[in-house]
N, C-alpha and C positions, 0 to 999 in steps of 0.2 A: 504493500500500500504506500503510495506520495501524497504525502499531505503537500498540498500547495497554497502558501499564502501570496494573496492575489488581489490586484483590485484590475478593472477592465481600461489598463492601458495599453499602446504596444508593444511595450516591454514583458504585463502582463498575458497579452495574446501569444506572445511567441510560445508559452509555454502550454497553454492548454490547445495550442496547433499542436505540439509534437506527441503531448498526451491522449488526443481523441485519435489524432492517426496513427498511433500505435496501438489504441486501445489498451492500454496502461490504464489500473484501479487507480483512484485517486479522490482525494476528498480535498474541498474547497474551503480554505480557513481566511475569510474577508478580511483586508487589512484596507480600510478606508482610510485612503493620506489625507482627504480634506478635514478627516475628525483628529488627525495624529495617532494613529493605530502604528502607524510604524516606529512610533517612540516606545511603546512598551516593553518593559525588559524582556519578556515572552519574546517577544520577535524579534530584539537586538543581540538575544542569545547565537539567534540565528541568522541575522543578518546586521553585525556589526555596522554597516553603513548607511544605517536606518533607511536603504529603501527594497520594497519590494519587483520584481516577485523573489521569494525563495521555497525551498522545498526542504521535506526532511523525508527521505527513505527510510522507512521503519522498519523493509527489508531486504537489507542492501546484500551485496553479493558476494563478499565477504562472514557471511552468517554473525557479525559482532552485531555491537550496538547501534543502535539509527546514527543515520549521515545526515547532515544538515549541510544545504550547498546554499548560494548567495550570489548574485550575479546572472543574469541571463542569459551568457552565452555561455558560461561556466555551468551553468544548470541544461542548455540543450547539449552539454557537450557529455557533461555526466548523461545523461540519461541514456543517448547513441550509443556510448559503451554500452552501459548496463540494459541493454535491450537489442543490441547488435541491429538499431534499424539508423536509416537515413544519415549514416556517417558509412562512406566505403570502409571497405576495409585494404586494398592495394593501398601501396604507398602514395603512389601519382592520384589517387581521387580523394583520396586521404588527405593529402595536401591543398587540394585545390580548394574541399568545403573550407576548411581552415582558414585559407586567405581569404576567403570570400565571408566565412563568418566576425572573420575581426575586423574586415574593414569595414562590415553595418557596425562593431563594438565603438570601433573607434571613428569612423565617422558620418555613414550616413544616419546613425542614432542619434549622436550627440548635434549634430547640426541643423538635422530637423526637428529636434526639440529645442534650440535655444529659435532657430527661423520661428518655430509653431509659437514659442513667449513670446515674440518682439509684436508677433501680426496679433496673435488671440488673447493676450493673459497681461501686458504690461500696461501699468495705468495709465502713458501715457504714450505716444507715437512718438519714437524717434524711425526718420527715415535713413540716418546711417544704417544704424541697425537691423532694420528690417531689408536694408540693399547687401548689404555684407552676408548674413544671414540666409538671403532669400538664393544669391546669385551660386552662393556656394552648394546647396541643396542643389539649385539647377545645374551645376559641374560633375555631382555627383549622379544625379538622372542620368546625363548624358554619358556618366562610366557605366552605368547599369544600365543603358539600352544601348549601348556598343555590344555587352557579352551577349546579351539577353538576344539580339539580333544573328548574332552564329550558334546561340545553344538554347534548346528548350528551357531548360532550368538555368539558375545563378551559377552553378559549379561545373557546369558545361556536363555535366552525368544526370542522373534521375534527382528527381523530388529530395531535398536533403536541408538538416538542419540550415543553412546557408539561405534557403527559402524562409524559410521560415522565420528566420532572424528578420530578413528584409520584408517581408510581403507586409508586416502590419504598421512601417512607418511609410512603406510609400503609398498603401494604401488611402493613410490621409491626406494625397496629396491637394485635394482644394483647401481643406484649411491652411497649407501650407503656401497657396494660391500660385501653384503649377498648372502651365498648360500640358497634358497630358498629348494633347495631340502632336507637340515636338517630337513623343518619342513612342512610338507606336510600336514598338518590341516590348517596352513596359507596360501598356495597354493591356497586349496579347497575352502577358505573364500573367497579369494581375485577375485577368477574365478565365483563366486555368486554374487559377488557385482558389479562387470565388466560387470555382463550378465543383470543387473537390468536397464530399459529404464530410470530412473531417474538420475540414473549413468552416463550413456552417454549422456542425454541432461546435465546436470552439467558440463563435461570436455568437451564437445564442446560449451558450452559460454566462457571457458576458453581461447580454440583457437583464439579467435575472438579479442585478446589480444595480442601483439608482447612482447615475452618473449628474448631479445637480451643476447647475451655474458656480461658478466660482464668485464667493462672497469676498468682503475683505478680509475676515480672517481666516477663509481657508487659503488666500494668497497667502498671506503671513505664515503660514505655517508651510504652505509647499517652497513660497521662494523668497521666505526670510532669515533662512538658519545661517548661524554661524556658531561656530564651535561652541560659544559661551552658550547660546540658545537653544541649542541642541543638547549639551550639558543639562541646562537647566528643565530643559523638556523631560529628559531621563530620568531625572530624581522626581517627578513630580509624583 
């Protein structure tokens, strides 16, 4: 059994993508960031960096005691092992999910989330920010519909964590206010991945979650920490 603590972000998506398409048991443990659920020590037990998602395998494959992993790509990467699905196992396709899953880690995650604050979540419009933010996101499209155009999937081989990483931040791409039609190999991907039944049981557990407006203090609590505040959130 995975317990997965979860709230329905794309960070959160990734994971119950790789858990409906392997059909892996798992149970759903809410961690709502706009109420600060992610500051409790229950959860910073197991995800020292106060954010979600994380998991605890209570049946890991080693037969010891539960595993507690943290991070999202570190979580679809655990899981491929421990399920021997959607990570090759050759070296060369081995490699290739890899590159392709750290660089959604490292940047088409990080970039379309600060792009998605500057346009949706900050109080107030800077248009630097939102050009810096936006053009880079669009650099990054235009890396992911170069491969996506010579290979069905992200990793130039089948359906693989690498997908999975990627398909639910570029899926937001109008709030990140992308024209979609520049790159019509991302299109084709995104309409495969949409049509796959794992797909849609994934973003319908997500529904089953009230995803509200963001007030002033759930901004304050998603994008006001800093060390001391985050301290102080813990002890409370």
């Amino acid at each position: 059994m995975i317990e997965l603590y979860y709230w329905p972000t794309p960070n959160g998506h990734k994971i119950t993508l790789f858990l409906e398409e392997a059909e892996v048991e798992y149970r759903i443990v809410p961690v709502d960031i706009g109420a600060g659920d992610q500051f409790k020590p229950g959860f910073l037990a197991i995800a020292p960096n106060n954010r979600m998602p994380a998991i605890v395998d209570r049946a890991p494959a080693d037969g010891g005691e539960p595993i507690g992993v943290f991070e999202s790509g570190a979580i679809l990467l655990y899981l491929a092992e421990k399920t021997g699905r959607f990570l090759p196992a050759d070296v060369r396709g081995r490699k290739a999910v890899l590159e392709w899953l750290f660089w959604q880690m490292a940047g088409l995650g990080p970039m379309s989330g600060q792009a998605g604050h500057f346009l949706n979540y900050a109080p107030e419009s800077i248009p630097y920010a939102q050009a810096r933010y936006g053009n880079e996101v669009n650099r990054l499209y235009g890396v992911l519909d170069r491969q996506l155009a010579r290979h069905a999937f992200v990793a130039g081989g089948d359906y693989s964590i690498a997908d999975m990483a990627a398909y639910p931040w570029v899926q937001s791409w109008e709030r990140l206010q992308q024209d979609l039609g520049q790159f019509p190999a991302i299109a084709r991907w995104l309409g495969a991945i949409a049509a796959r039944p794992g797909t849609q049981r994934a973003y319908a557990v997500g529904e089953q979650y009230e995803r509200r407006p963001v007030d002033d203090a759930q901004r304050k609590i998603l994008f006001g920490q800093t060390a001391a505040s985050t301290a102080a959130a813990v002890e409370r």
